[in-house]
C-alpha positions as a Markdown table, in Angstrom:
| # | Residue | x | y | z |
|---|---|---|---|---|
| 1 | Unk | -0.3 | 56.1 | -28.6 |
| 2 | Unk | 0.5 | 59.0 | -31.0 |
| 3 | Unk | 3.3 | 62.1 | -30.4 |
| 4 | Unk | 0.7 | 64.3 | -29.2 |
| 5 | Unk | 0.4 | 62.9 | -25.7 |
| 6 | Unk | 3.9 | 63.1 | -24.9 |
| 7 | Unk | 5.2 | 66.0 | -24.0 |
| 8 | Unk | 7.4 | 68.4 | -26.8 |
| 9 | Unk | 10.3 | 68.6 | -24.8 |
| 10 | Unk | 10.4 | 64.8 | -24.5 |
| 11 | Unk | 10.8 | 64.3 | -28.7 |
| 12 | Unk | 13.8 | 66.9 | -29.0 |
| 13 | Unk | 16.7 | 65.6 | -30.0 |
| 14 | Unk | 20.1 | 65.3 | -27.9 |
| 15 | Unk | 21.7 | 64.2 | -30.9 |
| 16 | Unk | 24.6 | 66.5 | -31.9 |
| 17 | Unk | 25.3 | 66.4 | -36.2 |
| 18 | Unk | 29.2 | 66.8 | -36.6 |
| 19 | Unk | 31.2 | 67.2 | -40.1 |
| 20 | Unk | 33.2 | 65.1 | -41.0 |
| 21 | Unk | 35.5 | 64.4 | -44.3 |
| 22 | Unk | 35.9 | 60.8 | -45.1 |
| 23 | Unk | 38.1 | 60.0 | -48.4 |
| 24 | Unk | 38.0 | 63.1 | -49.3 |
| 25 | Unk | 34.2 | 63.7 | -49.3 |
| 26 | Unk | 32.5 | 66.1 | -46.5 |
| 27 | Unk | 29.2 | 63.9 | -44.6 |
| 28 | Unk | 27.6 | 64.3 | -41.4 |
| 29 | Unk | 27.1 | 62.1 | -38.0 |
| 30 | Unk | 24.8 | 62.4 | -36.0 |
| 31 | Unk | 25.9 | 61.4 | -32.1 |
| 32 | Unk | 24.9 | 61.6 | -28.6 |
| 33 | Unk | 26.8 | 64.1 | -26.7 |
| 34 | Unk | 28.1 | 61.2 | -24.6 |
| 35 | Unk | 29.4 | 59.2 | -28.0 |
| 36 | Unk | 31.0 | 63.1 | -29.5 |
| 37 | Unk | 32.8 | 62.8 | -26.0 |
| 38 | Unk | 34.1 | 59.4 | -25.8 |
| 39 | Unk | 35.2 | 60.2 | -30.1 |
| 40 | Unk | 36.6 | 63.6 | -28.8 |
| 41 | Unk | 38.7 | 61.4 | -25.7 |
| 42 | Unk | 40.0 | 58.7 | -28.3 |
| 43 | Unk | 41.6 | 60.9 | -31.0 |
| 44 | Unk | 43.2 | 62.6 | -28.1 |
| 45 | Unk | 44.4 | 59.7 | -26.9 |
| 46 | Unk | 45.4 | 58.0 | -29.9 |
| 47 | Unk | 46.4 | 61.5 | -31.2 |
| 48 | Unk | 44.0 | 60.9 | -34.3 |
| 49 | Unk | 41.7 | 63.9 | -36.4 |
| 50 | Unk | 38.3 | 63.0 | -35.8 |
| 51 | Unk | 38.1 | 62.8 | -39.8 |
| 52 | Unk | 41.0 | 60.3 | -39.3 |
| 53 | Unk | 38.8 | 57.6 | -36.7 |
| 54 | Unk | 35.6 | 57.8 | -38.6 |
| 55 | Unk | 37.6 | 57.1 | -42.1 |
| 56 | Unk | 39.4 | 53.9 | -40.6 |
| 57 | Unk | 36.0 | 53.4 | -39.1 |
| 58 | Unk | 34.2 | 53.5 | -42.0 |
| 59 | Unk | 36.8 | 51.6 | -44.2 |
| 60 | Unk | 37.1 | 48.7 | -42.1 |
| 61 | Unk | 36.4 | 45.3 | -43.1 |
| 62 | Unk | 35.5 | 44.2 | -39.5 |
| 63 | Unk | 32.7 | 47.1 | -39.0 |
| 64 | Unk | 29.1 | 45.0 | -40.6 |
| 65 | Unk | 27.0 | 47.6 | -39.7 |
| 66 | Unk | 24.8 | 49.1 | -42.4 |
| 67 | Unk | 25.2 | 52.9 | -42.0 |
| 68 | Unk | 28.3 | 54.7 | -41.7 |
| 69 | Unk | 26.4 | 56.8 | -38.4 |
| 70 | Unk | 26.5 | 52.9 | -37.4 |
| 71 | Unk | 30.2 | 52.0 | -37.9 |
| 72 | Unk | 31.6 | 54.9 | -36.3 |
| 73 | Unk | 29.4 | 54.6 | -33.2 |
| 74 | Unk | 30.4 | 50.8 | -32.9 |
| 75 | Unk | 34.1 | 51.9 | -33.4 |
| 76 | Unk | 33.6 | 54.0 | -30.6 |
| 77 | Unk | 31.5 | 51.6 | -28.3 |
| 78 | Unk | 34.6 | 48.9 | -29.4 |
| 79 | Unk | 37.0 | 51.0 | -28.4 |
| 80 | Unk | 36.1 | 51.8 | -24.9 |
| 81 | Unk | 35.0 | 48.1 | -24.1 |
| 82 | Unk | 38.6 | 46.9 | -25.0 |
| 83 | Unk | 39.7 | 49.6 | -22.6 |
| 84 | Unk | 37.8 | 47.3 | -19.5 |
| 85 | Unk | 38.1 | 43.5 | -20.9 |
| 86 | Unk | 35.8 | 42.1 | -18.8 |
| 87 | Unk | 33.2 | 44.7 | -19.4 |
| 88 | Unk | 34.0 | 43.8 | -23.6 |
| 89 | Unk | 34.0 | 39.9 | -22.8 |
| 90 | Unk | 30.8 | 40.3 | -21.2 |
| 91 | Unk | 29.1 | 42.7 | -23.7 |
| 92 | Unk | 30.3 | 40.5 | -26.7 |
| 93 | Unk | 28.8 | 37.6 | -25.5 |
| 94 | Unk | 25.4 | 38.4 | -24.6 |
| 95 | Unk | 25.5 | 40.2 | -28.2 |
| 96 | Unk | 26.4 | 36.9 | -29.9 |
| 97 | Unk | 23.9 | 34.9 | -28.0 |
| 98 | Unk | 21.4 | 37.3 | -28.6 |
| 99 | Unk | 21.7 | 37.3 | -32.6 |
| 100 | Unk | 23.1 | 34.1 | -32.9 |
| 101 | Unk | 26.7 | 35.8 | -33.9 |
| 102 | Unk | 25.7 | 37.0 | -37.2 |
| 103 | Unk | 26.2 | 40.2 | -38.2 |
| 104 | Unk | 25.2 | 42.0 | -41.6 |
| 105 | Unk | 26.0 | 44.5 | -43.6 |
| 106 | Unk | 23.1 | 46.2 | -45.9 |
């Protein structure tokens, strides 16, 4: 099945590209409106600069995932399991059973 059976609006993005500086250096993410609003929710509640969560994001020795788009948006997704424990206990074990618990970094 190629593109040009499904209808244009169906292939336009939602995904919202936001600046950020990490170390120093300017790059772009691109998020879902829901993941800009969750980041948006966590630096006011941890009273952090967006620049701030993706740099610890991004620096952390805990995040595997191969992109920095990746890291940040598991930062994100980490952050608002831990805020409903059995939703995170849950979620992080049908993630290690489904890949075995490994996780790599490219």
């Amino acid at each position: 099945m190629g593109t040009e059976s499904v209808p244009s609006e169906t292939l336009r993005s939602t995904l919202v590209t936001k600046n950020v500086m990490i170390n120093g250096r300017r790059t772009s993410v691109k998020l879902e409106p829901t993941e800009l609003a969750a980041l948006n929710a966590i630096c006011a509640r941890e009273k952090l600069s967006i620049h701030e969560f993706c740099k610890r994001a991004d620096d952390s020795p805990r995040r595997q995932e191969a992109s920095r788009t990746g890291r940040i948006r598991m930062a994100i997704l980490e952050y608002c399991l831990a805020q409903t424990p059995t939703l995170a206990t849950a979620a992080l074990a049908s993630h290690a059973s489904a890949d075995g618990g490994s996780h790599r970094r490219g």
